[in-house]
C-alpha positions in Angstrom: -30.3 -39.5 31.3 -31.9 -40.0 35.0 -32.8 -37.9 37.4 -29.5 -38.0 39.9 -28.0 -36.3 36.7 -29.3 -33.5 36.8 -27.7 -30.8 39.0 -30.7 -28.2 40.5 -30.9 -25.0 42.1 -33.8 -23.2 42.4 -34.2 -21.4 39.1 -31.2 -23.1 37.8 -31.3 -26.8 35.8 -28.1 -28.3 34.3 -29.3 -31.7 32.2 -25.9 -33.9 31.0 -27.4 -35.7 27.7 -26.4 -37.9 25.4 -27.6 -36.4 21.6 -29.3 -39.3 20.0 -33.3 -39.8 18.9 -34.2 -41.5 21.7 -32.9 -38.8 24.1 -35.1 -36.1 23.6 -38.3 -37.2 24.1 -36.8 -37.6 27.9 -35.1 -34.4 27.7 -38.8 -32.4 26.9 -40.1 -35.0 29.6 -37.3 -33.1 32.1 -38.0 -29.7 30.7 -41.7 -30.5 31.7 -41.4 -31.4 35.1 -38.2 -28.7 35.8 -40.7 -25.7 34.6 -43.8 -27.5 36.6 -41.3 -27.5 39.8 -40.6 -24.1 39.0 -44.0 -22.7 38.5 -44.1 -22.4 34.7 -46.4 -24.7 32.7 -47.5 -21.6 30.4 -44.3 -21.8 28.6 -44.0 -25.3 28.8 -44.7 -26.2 25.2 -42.7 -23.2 23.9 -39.5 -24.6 26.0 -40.2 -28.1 24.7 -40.2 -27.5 20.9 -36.9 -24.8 21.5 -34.9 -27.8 23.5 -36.2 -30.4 20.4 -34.7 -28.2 17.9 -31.2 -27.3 19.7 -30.9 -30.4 20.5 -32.2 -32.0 16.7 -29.4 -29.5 15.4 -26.2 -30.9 17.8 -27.4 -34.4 16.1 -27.6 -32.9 12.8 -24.5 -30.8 12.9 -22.2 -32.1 15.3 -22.6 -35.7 15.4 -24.8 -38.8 16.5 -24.1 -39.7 20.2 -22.2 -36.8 21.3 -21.9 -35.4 25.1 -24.3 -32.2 25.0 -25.9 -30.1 28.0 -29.0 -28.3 28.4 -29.2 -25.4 30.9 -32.7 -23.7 32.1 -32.4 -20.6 33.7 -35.2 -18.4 34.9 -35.5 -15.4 35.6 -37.8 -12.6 36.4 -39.4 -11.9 33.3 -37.5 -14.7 31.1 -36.5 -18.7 30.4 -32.9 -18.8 29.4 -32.7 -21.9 27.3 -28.9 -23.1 26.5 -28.0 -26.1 24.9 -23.9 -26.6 25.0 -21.8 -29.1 23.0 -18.1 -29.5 21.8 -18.2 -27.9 18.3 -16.5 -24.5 17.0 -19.0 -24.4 14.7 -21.4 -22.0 14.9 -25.0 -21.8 13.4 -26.0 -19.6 11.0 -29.8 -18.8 10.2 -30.0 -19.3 5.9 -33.2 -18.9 3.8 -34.7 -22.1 3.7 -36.1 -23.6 0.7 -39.5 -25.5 1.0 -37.9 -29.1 0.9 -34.8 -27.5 2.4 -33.5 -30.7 5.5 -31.9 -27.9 7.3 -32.0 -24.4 8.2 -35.7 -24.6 9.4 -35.6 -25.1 13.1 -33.1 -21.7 14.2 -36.0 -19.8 11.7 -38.8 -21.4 14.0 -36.2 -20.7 16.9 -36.4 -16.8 16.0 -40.2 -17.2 15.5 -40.6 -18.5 19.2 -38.0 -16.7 21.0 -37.6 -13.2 22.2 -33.7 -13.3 21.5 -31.1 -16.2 20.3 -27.5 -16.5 19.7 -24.1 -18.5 19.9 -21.3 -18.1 22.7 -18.5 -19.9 22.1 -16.9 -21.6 25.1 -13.6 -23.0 26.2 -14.4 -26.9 25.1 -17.2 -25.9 22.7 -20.0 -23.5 22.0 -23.2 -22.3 23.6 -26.5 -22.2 21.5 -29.2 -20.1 23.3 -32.4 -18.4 23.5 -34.7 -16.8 25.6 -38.8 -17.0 26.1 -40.7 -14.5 27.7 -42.1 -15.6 31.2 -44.3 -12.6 31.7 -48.3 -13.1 32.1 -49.6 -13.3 28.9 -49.7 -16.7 27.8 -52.1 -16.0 24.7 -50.1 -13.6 23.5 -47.6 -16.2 23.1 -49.8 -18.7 22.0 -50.5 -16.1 18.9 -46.6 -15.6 18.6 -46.3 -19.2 18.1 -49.5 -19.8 15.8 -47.7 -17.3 13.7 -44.7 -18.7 13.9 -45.5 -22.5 13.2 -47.9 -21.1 10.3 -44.6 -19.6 8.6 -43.0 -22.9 9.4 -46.3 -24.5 8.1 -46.2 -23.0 4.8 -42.2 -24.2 4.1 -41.6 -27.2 5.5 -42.6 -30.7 4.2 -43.3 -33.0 7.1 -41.8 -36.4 6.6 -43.3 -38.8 9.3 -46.7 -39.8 9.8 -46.5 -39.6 14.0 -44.2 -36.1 13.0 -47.2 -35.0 10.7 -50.1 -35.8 13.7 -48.3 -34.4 16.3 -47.7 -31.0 13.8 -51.0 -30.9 12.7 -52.8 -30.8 16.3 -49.9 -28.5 17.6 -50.8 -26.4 14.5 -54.7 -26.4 14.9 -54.5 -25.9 18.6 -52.4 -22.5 18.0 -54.6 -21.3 15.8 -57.4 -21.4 17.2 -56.0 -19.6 20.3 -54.6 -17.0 17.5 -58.9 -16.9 16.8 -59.7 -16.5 20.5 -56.8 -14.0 21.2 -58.9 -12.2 18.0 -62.3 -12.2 19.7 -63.1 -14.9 16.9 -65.1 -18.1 17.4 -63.2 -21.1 17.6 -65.8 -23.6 17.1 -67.3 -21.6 13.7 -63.6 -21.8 12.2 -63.7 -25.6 13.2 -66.9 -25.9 11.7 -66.0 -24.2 8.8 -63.1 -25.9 8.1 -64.7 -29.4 8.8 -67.1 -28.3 5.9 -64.8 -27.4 3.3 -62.5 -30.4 3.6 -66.2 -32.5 3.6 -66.9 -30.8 0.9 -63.1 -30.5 -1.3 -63.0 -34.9 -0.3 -66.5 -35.5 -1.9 
């Protein structure tokens, strides 16, 4: 994907992509500098981790390599997020089991979003969500603390640079769930720093 690719208006982003790994760490890289162009670094990180797991799910469920594209749309009060391929196939949000390999990402899609669903298109189908853009970013910094503690508690993380980059995303979230509280961050840190002192010894 390079930049001459993507076709821009001003709260419109159309990003042709190739689903495969290596693609979407330069497809967050574009969400990044589309919502920084647009004025909208506080829901950077919530737009990121949406496109990694529409995009992780066209890999997963409709093949390796296939032609995808992502579409940002802002609005007023709202990021449209839409990730379109060339499958019928329509997701469908299951209870995931703890060691569960799929079903996890559309319920950490929910947990994130204000509203999701599927369109089905002429050549394919639409996956889609949308995050709130209005001024509160710590309230969705708590919305996503709670939402990646849910995930937190069911998922088994399988990679060691997967697990680091979890974990800080993790910590990080809750303590702005703390703050949001009128707690102290840096007593919960010190807290916690004691107990796992403590439970290693």
């Amino acid at each position: 994907m390079s930049s001459n690719e993507a076709v821009r208006s001003p709260l419109r982003c159309v990003l042709p992509f190739e689903a495969a790994a290596p693609e979407l760490c330069l497809l967050r890289r574009a969400v990044r500098t589309q919502l920084g162009l647009w004025g909208l670094g506080a829901v950077t990180d919530e737009a990121q981790l949406a496109v990694s797991e529409l995009a992780s799910n066209v890999i997963k469920h409709v093949g390796e390599g296939v032609a995808a594209t992502l579409v940002l749309e802002a609005a007023a009060d709202r990021l449209r997020i839409e990730l379109h391929d060339k499958s019928h196939a329509v997701p469908t949000r299951t209870q995931a089991a703890c060691d569960a390999e799929c079903g996890r990402g559309l319920h950490l899609l929910a947990g994130l979003a204000m509203d999701w669903g599927t369109v089905l298109t002429a050549t394919g189908k639409a996956v889609w969500c949308e995050l709130s853009l209005e001024p509160a970013p710590q309230c969705r910094r708590v919305q996503r603390a709670a939402a990646l503690l849910e995930q937190y508690r069911r998922t088994a993380v399988r990679s060691s640079a997967a697990l680091e980059e979890a974990a800080t995303d993790l910590i990080a979230d809750v303590l702005h769930l703390l703050a949001a509280q009128g707690r102290d961050p840096d007593d919960l840190l010190d807290r916690a720093q004691m107990h796992f002192e403590a439970e290693a010894a």
